[in-house]
N, C-alpha and C positions, 0 to 999 in steps of 0.2 A: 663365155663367162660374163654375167653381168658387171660392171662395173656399179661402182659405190659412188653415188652422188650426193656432191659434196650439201654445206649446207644452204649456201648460195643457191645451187641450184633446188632445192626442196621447195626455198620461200618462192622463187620463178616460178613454178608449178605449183604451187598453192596457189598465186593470185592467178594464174592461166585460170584452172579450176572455177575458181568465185568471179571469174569472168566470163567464162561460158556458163555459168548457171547463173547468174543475172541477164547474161542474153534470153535465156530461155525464158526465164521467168518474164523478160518484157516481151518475146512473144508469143508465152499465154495466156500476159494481160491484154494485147490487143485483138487475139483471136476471140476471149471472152467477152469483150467491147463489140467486136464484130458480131459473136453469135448474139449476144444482146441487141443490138441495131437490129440484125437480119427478125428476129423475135418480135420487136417493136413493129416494125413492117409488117410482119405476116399478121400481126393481130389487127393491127388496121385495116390490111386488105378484109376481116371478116366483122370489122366493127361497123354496126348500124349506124353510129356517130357521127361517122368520116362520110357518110352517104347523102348527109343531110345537106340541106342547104343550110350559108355559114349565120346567116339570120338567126335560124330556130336552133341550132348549136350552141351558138354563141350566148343568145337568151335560156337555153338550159344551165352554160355553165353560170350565167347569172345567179340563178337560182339558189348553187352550191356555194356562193359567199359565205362565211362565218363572219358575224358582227360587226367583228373588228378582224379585218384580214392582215397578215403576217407574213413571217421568215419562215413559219413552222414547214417544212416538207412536206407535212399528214394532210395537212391543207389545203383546200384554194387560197389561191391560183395557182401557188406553187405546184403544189400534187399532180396539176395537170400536166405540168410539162414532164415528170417522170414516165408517164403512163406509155406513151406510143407517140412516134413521128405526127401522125394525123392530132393526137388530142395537142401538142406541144405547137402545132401550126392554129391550133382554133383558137387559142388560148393567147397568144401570141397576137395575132390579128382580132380581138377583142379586145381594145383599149379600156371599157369601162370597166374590165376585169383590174386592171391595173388603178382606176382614182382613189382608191383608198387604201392606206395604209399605218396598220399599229406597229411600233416598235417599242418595246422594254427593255431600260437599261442599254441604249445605244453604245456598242464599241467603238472608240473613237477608228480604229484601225479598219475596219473594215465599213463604217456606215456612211461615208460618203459615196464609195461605188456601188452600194446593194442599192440607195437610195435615187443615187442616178440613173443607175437601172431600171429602177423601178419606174421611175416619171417618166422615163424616155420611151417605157410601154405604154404609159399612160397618152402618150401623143401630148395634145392639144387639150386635152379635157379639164374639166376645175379637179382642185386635188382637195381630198381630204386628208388630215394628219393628225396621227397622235404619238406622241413623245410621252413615256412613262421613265423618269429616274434620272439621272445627273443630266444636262446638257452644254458640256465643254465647249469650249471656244471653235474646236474644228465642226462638230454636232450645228453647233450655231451658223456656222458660215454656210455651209451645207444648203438649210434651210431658207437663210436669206436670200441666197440665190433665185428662188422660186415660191418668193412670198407673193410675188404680183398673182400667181398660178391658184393658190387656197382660197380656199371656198369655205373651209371647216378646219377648224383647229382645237386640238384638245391637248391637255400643256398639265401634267400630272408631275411638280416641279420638288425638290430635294431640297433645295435653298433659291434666297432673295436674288444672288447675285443672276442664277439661271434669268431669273425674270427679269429683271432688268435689262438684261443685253436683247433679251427677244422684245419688250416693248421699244425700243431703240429703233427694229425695221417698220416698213412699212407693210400695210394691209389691205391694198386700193381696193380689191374686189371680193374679201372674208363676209361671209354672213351668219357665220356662226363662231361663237367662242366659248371656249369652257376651260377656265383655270384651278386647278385643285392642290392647294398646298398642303406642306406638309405632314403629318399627323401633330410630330413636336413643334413646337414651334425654334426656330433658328435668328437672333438676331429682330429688327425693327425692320416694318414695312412700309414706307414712304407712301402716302397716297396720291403721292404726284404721281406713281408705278401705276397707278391705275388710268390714272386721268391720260398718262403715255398710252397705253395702250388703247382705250379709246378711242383717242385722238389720229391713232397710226392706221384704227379701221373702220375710215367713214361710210362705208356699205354697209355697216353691223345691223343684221334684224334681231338675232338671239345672242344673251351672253348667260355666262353661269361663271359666278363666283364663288368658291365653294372653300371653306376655310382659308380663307382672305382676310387677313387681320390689319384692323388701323391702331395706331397708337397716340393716345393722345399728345405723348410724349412731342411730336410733330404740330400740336397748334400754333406755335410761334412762327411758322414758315404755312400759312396758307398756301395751297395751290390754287391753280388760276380756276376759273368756274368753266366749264364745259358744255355747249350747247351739242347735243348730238342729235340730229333730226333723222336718223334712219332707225334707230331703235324703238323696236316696239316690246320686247319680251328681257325682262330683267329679271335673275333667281341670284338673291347672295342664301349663302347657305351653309351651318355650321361656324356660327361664326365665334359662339362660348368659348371666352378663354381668359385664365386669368395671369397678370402681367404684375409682379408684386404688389398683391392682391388690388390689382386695378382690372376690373371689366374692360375688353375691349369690344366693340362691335365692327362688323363689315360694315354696317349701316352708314356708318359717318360718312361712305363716302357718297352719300346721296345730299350732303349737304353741296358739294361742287356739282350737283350735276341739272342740267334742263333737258328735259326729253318728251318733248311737245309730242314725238310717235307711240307713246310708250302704251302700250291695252295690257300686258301683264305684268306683274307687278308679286314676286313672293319673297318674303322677308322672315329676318328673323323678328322676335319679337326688342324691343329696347331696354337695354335699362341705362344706358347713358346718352342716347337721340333723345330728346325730350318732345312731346308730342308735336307741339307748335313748330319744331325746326322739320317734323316730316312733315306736315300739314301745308308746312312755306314751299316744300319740294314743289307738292299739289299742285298748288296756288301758282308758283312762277312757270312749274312745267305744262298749267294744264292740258295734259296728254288725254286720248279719249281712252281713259283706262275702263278696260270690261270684267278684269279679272283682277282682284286682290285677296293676295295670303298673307297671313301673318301666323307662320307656325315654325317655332323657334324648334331646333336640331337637338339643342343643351338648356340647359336650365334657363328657367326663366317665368314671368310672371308678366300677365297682360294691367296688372293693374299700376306697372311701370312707365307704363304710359303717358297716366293724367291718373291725379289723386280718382276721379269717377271714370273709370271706363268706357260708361256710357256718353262724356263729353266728346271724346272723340270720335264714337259712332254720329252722334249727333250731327257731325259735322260731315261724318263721310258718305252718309247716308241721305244726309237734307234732299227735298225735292228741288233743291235747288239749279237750274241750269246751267249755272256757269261753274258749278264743283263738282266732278266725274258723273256726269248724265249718262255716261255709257255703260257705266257700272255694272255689270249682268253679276256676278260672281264675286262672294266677298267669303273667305275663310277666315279664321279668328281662333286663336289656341289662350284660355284662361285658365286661372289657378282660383279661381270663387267661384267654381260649381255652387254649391250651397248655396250660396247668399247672390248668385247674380241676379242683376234685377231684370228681371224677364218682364215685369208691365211697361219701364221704360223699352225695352227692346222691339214687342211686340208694337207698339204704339208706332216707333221708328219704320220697321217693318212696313207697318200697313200705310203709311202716311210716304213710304217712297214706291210703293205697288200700286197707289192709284194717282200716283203726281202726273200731269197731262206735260210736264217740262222736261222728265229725265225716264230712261228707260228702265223701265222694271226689272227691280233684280229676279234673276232666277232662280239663284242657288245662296243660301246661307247656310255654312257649315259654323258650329261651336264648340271645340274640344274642351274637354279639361284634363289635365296635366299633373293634379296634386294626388291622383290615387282616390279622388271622392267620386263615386259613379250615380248618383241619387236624381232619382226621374223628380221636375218639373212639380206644382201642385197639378191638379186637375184641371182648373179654366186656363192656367198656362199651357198645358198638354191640347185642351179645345184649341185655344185661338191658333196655337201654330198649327194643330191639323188644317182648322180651317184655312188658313196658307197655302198648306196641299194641296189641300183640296182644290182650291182657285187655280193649281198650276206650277208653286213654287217649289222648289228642291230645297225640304228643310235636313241636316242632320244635326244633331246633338248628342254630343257623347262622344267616345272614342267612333272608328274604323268599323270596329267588329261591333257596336253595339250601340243601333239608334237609340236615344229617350224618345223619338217622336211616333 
């Protein structure tokens, strides 16, 4: 006769039970890990991949980068180390698989070891970096650690303070920078934050400013003036915004700056830079600039400039040699379609394409902005053919739709 057990004893034999089936269960998690490994192997053994030499391997998986490479698993680089023993060894020993990388919205908790990891694949190589969305104080430290390493930085920022703390490090060997704030705007933006950052990366050849806002609110505390001698390529960009109904522009902050390297040159258009304060930029920076835009993101009007528009061409354009001889490239976004004076322009035109002192421009672009699409007269339609004709790259008009 069985005996009746008690209830003591039921709950012993229950956790016996849930503890031989948690054995089991961990060793049919491990034999399923095994038969996966053994899977991984055999498919290498028939992978053309693994046969290669690690050279022409290695520059395949080049190839499979996306843009901006990630955390994503579906991925390179990541996806390769899923695949099979052999693809996670190629992948692995390809360091340049590793110099770049995007992150969105970094968790503080886990993005200094993903991040370590990842530069640590990277060897020895320049890194390139982008940060999209908050960057906290540990996010921060992270990065400082291996700023002397960047080459390229891209800084998609949520608030001022982010930016501040990262112009604070250093940037001995960056050749590229690109800062994109907010959509809203949060708070006032010191243009000392920029002149910091600058300053922190005296290798700079490319920067991109891009909704970067100055306040004037900040005139009584000038920042120091800036000579940077490795910049050549400067883009502010979107920079329309209004500040109880105050205009602000990125532009102001070309008042601190001298950049004797500088050949491109794309801007928004002004309506609080007053021509003569960019004109002074010119004049103190003279940089051998080849390329100028001026095509504003948000609202705006070329005739904000200088009461005539064409004073300031006058001057940018002169055959003169000692004010932008190198000039190849001049873009220009106005709102007097209609009524612009095309005899002074052409005149200009022709009178810097055959100056024996400064280089001939190439390319004159002329947009209009106000919704007016209205082709040229006639002898104004000739003379800039004739322009073409001699070689010049004329467009007028929007993108999709030359007048010339």
């Amino acid at each position: 006769m069985s005996v009746k057990m008690t209830i003591a004893d039921l709950r012993i034999r229950l956790q016996d039970i849930s503890s031989a089936i948690a054995q089991q269960k961990e060793i049919l998690r491990a034999l399923e890990q095994d038969k996966s490994d053994v899977q991984r192997e055999l498919n290498g053994n028939f992978d053309p991949m693994a046969q290669l030499p690690l050279e022409i391997s290695s520059d395949i998986f080049m190839h499979c980068l996306p843009e901006t490479p990630g955390l994503d698993p579906a991925t390179a680089p990541i996806f390769f180390l899923n695949i099979c023993h052999a693809w996670s060894n190629i992948a692995l020993a390809t360091p340049a698989l590793w110099s770049a990388i995007y992150m969105k919205s970094p968790r503080t908790e886990t993005f200094e070891q993903r991040f370590m990891t990842w530069i640590q694949r990277a060897s020895g190589l320049p890194i390139s970096l982008a940060l999209r969305g908050s960057l906290d104080q540990h996010v921060q430290a992270s990065v400082k650690q291996h700023t002397h390493r960047l080459h390229h930085l891209e800084l998609y920022i949520n608030s001022d303070d982010d930016l501040k703390h990262i112009a604070a490090a250093a940037f001995p060997h960056l050749k590229t920078l690109k800062i994109e704030g907010p959509f809203y705007r949060r708070g006032q933006r010191n243009p000392d934050t920029y002149i910091s950052i600058l300053c922190a990366a005296p290798s700079l050849v490319e920067c991109e400013f891009i909704k970067m806002y100055y306040l004037p609110a900040f005139h009584g505390t000038q920042p120091k003036r800036l000579t940077h001698a490795s910049l050549q390529h400067l883009r502010l960009a979107k920079p329309h915004w209004k500040h109880h109904s105050e205009t602000v522009e990125s532009a102001q902050i070309l008042r601190y700056l001298t950049l004797p390297a500088l050949q491109t040159l794309i801007l928004p258009l002004f309506d609080r830079v007053p021509a003569r304060a960019f004109l002074s930029f010119l004049e103190h920076s003279s940089p051998p600039l080849q390329s100028l835009c001026m095509n504003p993101d948000g609202p705006g009007t070329f005739a904000t400039i200088s009461p005539n528009p064409l004073h300031f061409l006058d001057v940018v354009l002169a055959p003169d040699p000692g004010f932008l001889p190198n000039l190849r490239s001049l873009t220009i976004l106005s709102k007097s379609g209609p009524h612009f004076p095309y005899g002074d322009l052409i005149s200009l035109l022709v009178a810097r394409r055959a100056s024996h002192h400064a280089q001939p421009l190439q390319a004159f672009h002329l947009d209009f902005k106000d919704g007016i699409i209205r082709a040229p007269h006639a002898d104004v339609l000739s003379a800039l053919r004739q322009l073409v004709d001699d070689g010049m790259i004329i467009r007028v008009g929007p993108e999709e739709r030359n007048l010339i």
